[in-house]
C-alpha positions as CSV (number, residue, x, y, z in Angstrom):
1,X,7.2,-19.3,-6.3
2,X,10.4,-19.8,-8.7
3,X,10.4,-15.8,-9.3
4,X,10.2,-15.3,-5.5
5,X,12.9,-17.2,-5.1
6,X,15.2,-16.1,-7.8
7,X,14.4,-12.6,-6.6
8,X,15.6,-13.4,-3.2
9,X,19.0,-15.4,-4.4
10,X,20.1,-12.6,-6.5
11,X,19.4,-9.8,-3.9
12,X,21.5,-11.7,-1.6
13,X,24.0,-12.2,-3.8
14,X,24.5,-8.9,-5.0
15,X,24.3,-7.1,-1.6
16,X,27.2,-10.2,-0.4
17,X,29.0,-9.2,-3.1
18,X,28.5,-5.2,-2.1
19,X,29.5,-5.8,1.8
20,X,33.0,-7.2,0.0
21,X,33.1,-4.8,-2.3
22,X,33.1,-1.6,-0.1
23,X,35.4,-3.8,2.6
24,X,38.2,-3.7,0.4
25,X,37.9,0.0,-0.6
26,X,37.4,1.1,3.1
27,X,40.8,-0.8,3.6
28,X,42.4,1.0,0.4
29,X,41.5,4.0,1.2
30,X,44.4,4.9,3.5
31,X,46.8,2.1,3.6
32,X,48.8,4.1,6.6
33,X,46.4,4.0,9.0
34,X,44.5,0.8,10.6
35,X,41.9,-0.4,9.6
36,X,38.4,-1.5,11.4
37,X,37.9,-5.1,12.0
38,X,34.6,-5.1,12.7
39,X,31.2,-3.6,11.6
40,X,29.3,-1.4,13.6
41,X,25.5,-2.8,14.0
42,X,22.4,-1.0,14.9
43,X,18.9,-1.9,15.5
44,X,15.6,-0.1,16.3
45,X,12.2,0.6,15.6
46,X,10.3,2.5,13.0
47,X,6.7,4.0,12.2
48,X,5.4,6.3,10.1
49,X,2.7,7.6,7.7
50,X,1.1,6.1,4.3
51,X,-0.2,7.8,1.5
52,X,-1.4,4.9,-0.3
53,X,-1.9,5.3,-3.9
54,X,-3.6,2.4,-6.0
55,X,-3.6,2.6,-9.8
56,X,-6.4,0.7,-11.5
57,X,-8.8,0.4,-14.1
58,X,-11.9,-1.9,-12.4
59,X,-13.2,-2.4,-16.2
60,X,-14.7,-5.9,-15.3
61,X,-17.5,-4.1,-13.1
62,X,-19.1,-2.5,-16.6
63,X,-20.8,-5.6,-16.9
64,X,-23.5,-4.9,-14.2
65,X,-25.6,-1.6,-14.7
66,X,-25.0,-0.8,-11.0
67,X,-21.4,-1.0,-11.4
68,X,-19.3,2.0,-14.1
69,X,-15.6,2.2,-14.4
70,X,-13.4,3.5,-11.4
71,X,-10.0,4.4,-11.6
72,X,-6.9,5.5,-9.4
73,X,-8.2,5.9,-6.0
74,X,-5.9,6.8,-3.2
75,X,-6.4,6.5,0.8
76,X,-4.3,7.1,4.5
77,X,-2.7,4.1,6.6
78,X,0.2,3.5,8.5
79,X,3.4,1.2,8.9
80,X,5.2,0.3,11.8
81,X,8.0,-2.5,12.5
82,X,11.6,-2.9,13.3
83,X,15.0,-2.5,11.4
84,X,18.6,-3.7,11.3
85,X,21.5,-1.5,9.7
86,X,24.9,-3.0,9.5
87,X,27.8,-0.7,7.8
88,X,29.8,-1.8,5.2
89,X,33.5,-1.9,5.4
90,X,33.4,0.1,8.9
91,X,32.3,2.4,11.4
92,X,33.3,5.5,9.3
93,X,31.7,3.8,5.8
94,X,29.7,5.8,4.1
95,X,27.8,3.1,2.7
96,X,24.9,0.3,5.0
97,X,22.6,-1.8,4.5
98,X,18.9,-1.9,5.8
99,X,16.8,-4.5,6.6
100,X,13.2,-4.2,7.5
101,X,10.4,-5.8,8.7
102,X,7.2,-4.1,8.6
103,X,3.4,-3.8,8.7
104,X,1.6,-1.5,6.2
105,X,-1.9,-0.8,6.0
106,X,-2.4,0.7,2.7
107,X,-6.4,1.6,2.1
108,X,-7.9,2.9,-1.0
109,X,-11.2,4.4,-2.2
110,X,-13.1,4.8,-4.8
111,X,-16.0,7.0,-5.9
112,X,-18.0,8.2,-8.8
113,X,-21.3,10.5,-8.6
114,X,-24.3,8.5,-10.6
115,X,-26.5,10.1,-13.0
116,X,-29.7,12.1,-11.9
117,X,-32.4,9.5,-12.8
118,X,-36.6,10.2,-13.0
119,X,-38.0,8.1,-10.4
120,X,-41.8,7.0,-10.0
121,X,-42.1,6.4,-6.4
122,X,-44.6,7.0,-3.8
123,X,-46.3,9.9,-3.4
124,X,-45.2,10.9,0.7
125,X,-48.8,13.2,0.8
126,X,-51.0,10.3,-0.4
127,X,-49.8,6.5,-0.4
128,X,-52.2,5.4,-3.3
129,X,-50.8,7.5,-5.9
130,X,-47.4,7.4,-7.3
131,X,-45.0,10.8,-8.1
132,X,-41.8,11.4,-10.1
133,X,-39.0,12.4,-8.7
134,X,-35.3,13.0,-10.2
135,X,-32.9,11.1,-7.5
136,X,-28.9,11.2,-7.4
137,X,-26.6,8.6,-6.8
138,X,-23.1,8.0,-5.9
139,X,-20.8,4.2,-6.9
140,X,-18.3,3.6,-4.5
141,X,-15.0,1.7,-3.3
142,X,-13.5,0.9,-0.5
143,X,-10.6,-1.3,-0.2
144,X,-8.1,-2.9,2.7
145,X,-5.3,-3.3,1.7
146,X,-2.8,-4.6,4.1
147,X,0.6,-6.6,4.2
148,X,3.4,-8.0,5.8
149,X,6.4,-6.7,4.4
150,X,10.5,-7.2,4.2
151,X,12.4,-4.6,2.7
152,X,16.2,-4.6,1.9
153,X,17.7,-1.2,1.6
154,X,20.6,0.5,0.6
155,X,22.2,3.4,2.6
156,X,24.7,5.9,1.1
157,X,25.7,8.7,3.3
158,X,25.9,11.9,1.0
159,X,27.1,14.9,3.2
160,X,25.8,16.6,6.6
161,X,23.0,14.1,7.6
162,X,21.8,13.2,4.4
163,X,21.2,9.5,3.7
164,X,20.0,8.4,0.1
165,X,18.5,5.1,0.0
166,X,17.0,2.4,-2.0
167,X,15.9,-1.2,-2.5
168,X,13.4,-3.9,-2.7
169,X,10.5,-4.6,-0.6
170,X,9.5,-8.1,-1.0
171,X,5.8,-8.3,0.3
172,X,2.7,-10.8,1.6
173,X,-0.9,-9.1,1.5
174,X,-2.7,-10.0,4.7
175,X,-5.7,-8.6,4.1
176,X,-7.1,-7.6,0.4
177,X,-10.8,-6.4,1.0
178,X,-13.3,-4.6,-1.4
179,X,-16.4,-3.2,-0.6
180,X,-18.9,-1.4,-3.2
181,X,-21.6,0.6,-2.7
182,X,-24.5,2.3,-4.6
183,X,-26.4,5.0,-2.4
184,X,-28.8,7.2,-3.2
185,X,-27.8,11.1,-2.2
186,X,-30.8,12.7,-2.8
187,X,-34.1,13.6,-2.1
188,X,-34.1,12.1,1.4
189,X,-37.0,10.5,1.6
190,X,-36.9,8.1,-1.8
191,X,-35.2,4.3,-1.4
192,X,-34.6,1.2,-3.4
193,X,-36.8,-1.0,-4.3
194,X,-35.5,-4.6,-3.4
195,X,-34.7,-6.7,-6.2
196,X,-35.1,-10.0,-5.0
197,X,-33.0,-11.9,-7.3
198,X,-30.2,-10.1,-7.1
199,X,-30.4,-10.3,-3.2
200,X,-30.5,-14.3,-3.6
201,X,-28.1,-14.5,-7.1
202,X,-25.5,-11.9,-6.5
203,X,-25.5,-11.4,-2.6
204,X,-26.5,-7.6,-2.8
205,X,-27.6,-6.1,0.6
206,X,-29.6,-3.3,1.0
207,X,-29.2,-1.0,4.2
208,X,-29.4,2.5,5.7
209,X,-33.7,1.9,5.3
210,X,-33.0,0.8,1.6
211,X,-31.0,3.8,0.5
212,X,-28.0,1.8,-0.1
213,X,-27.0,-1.3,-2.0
214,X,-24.2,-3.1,-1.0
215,X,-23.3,-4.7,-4.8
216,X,-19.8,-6.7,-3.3
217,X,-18.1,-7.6,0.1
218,X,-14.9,-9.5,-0.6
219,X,-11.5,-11.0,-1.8
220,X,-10.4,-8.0,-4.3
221,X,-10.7,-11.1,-6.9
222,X,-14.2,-11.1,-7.2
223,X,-14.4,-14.3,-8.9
224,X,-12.8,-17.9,-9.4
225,X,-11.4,-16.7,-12.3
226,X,-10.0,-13.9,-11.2
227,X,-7.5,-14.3,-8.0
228,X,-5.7,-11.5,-5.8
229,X,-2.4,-12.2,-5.8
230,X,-0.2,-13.4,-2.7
231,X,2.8,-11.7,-3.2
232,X,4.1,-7.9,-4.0
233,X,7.7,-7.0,-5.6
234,X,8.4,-3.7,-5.3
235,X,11.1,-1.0,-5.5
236,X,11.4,1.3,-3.1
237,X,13.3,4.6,-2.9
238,X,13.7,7.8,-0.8
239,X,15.9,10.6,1.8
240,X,16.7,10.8,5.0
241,X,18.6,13.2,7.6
242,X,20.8,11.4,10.1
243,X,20.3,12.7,13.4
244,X,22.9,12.3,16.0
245,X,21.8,12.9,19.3
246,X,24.8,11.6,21.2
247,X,22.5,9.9,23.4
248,X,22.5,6.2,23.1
249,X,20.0,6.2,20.3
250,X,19.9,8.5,17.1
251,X,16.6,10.1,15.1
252,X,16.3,9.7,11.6
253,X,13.1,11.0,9.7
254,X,12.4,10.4,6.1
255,X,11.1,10.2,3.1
256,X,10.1,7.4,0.4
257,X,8.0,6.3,-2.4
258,X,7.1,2.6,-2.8
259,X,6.6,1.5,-6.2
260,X,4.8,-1.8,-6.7
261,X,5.8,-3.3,-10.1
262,X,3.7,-6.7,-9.6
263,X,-0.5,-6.7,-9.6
264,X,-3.0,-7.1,-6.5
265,X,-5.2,-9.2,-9.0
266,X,-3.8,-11.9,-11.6
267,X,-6.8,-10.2,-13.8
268,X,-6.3,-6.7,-13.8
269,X,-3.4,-3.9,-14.3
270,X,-3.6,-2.9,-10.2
271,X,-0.5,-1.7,-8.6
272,X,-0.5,-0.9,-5.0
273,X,1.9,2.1,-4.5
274,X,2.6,4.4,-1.4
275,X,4.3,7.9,-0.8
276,X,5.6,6.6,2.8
277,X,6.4,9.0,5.4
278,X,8.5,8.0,8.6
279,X,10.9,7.8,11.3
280,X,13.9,5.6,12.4
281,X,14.9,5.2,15.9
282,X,18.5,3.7,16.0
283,X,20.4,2.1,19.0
284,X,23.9,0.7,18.6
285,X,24.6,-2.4,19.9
């Protein structure tokens, strides 16, 4: 809680000390001609695209046979919210800042093809004998991954359109699911056999006629000991073209990448990052 909020006093107190900053050289920049005594303010909503990217070694699964290693997985979501822009120093600065308040759904998954294992099973022609068999298998992860976010951007206006811009996102996970799964692929007509104390000691569920094992359905944390964390810092970065319709609103696509630099667990390296692309619409008040 004391980073949060030392993260939030010194963003606010460098961006205060920005808006003064390019207020004075607006005002120097041509002492002959008057100056503007008031900012120009926009508002507006935006949406867009997620390419959600989540970097991760799960190594605490190894422990449980049905569980290997799974790294880096990646899925598609959305965001959509609302923005303020105020310029700095004037209607003609080149220089804004952007505030946002938005909603991302950032999924990942996860798989990894199993061995091919021999299998005695049931013999499909004759019930009282027994057959081998080589089966496949696949592991898999699914995660939802979604959160509540406030980002705090800076806008310079290079030439022509062209708006660099970047900032922190300051971010509370709403929802932080994991779900893994052990199937068999093939042949068709093999399934688990139910392992009883695993269904009462671990919570595994077995479904689609037995052919797949749901190992976990939870908090990313898995465990007492290991918590999902509450709160994302971030840093977040990207391009956009200015388009000026003339109308009483004004298009602005772009580009970003979202780079978490806190972890999704308090037990494991996970950062939650996102190649974000989307779409201001801005009206002037």
């Amino acid at each position: 809680m004391k980073i949060r909020l030392l993260s939030l006093a010194i963003t606010f107190f460098l961006f205060s000390n920005l808006n003064f900053l390019f207020s004075q050289l607006e005002a120097e920049t041509n002492p002959l001609e008057p100056g503007f005594t008031t900012s120009r303010i926009y508002l507006g909503p935006v949406a867009g695209y997620n390419r959600s990217l989540h970097t991760v070694d799960l190594s605490s699964f190894a422990e449980d046979p049905l569980c290997p290693f799974f790294t880096n997985g990646s899925g598609n979501g959305f965001f959509v919210g609302a923005f303020y822009e105020q310029f700095l120093g004037g209607i003609n600065s080149k220089h804004s800042i952007v505030a946002r308040v938005l909603y991302n759904v950032l999924p990942a998954s996860f798989s990894k093809e199993g061995d091919t294992y021999p299998s005695q099973v049931e013999d499909p022609n004759d019930p009282t004998k027994t057959t081998i068999v080589y089966s496949s298998t696949k592991h898999s992860v699914n995660v939802d991954y979604n959160m509540l976010s406030f980002d705090i951007m800076y806008k310079f206006r290079v030439a022509g359109g062209v708006v660099l811009t970047v900032g922190p996102t300051f971010d509370f996970p709403m929802t932080k699911n994991l779900e893994q799964k052990y199937e068999l692929i093939e042949p068709n007509y093999v399934k688990f056999k139910r392992d009883e104390d695993a269904i009462r000691d671990k919570g595994y569920k077995y479904i689609n006629n037995d052919r797949t094992i749901i190992v976990y359905d939870g908090d990313i944390g898995r465990s007492p000991q290991e918590n999902s964390a509450g709160f994302r810092f971030g840093l977040k970065g990207g391009i956009q073209y200015e388009i000026i319709t003339g109308n009483i609103f004004d298009i602005i696509p772009g580009v970003f990448y979202n780079l978490g630099l806190t972890n999704a667990t308090d037990a494991q390296s996970w950062k939650v990052n996102a190649l974000q692309i989307g779409i201001d619409i801005r009206f002037a008040l």
